[in-house]
DRENMAR-393483 format. One record per residue (C-alpha): residue number from 1; residue in one letter; z, x, y. Coordinates in steps of 0.05 Angstrom, whole numbers. Each point is the difference from the previous one (the first is absolute). Example, Ala and Ser with C-alpha at 12.3 -4.5 7.8 and 13.67 -1.06 7.14 Angstrom:
BEGIN
 num residuo     zz     xx     yy
   1       a    156    246    -90
   2       s    -13     27     69
***
This chain:
BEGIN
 num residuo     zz     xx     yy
   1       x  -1415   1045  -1011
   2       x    -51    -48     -5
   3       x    -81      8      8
   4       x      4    -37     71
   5       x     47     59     11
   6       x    -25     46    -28
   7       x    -71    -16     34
   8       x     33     -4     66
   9       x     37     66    -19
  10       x    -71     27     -6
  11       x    -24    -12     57
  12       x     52     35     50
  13       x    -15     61    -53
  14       x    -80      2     18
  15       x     29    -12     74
  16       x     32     54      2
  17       x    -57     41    -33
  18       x    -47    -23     55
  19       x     43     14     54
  20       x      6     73    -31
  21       x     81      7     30
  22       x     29      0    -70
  23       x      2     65    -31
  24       x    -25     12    -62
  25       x     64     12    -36
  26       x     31    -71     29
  27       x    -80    -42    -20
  28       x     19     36    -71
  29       x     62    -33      0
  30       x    -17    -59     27
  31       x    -50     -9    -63
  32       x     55     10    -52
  33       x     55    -39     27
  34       x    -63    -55     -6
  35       x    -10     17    -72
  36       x     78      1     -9
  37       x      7    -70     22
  38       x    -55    -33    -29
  39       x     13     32    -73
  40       x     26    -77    -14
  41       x    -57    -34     22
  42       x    -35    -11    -76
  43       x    -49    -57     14
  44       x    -69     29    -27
  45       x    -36    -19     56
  46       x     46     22     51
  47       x      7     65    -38
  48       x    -66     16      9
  49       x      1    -15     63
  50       x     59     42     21
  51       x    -21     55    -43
  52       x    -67      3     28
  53       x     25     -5     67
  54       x     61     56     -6
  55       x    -61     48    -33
  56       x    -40     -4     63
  57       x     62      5     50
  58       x      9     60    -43
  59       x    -61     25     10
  60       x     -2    -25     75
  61       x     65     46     11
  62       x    -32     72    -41
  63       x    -57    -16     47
  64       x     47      0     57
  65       x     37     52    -17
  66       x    -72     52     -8
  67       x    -29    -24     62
  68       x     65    -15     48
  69       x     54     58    -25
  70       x    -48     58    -32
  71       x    -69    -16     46
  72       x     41      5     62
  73       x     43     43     -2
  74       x    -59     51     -9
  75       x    -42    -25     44
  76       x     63      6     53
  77       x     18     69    -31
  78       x    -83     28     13
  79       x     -2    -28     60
  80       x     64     33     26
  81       x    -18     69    -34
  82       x    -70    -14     35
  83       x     27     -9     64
  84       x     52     57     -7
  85       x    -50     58    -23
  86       x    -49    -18     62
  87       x     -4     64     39
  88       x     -6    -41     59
  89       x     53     20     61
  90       x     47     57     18
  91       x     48     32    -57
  92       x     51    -44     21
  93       x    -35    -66     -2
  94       x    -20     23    -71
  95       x     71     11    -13
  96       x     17    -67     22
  97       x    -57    -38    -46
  98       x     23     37    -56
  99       x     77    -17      8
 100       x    -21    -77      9
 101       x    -43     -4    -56
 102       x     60     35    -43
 103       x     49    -56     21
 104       x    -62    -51    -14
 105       x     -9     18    -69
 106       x     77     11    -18
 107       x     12    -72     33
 108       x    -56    -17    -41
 109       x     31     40    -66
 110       x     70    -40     11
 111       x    -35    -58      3
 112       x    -40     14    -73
 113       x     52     27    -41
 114       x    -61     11    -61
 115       x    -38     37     34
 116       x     56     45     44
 117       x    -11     58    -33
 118       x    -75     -2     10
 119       x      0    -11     66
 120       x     58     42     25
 121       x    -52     59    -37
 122       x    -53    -23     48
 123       x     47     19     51
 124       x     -5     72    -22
 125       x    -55     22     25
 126       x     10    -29     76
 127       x     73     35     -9
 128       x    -43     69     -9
 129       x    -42    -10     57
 130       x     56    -27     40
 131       x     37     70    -16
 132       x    -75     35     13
 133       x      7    -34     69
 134       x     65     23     19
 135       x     -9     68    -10
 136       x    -63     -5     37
 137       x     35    -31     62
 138       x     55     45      4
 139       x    -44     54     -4
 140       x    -42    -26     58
 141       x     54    -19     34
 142       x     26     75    -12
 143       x    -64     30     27
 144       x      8    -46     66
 145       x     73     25     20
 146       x    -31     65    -18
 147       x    -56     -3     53
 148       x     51    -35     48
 149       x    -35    -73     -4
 150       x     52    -56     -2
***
């Protein structure tokens, strides 16, 4: 590889780290098949260049990889244990929040196989209520066959 390549190389990288649909894991790799291929490339002024350019890439991609993988996926994971502790709504629609914002955060945990564990122990606590819930609406639901309402 030359430094035309290399440069042009480059540039789908940061494209790619813009357009924030590369995962972390495939930017990381993008940056050392870069570094791979222009180990040959010895001209001291080019050197520098590349060097100084595959450090900030680097950088660029760590950066992308603390606000894109790590920032979201909280964000996404508070905002669907927000949502699914709202007392808001019968038992059942309750229920129903709290089984979609399960699947949301184990889609979510698939997705972001470093922080899986993490996030499938966030689930824990919506999987208690959940239970909480069930109990409560078979036991209303109980009371109501009881007293002869359907």
């Amino acid at each position: 590889m030359n430094y035309d390549e290399f440069n042009t190389e480059y540039t789908k990288v940061l494209d790619k780290i813009k357009s924030g649909k590369c995962s972390w894991s495939e930017l990381s790799g993008h940056v050392t098949r870069l570094r791979q291929a222009t180990a040959g490339i010895t001209g001291p002024v080019e050197r520098a260049q590349i060097d100084s350019d595959l450090a900030a890439l680097g950088q660029m991609v760590d950066l992308s990889r603390r606000t894109n993988d790590k920032e979201d996926v909280w964000t996404v994971t508070s905002e669907a244990i927000r949502r699914a502790s709202s007392q808001e709504g019968t038992v059942a629609d309750r229920i129903a929040r709290i089984e979609l914002s399960i699947t949301e955060i184990s889609t979510l945990a698939n997705r972001n196989p470093d922080e899986r564990d993490a996030l499938m122990q966030s689930t824990s606590t919506l999987r208690i209520l959940h239970a909480s819930l069930q109990s409560s609406l078979r036991t209303e639901q109980a009371e109501q066959e009881a007293a002869g309402i359907r």
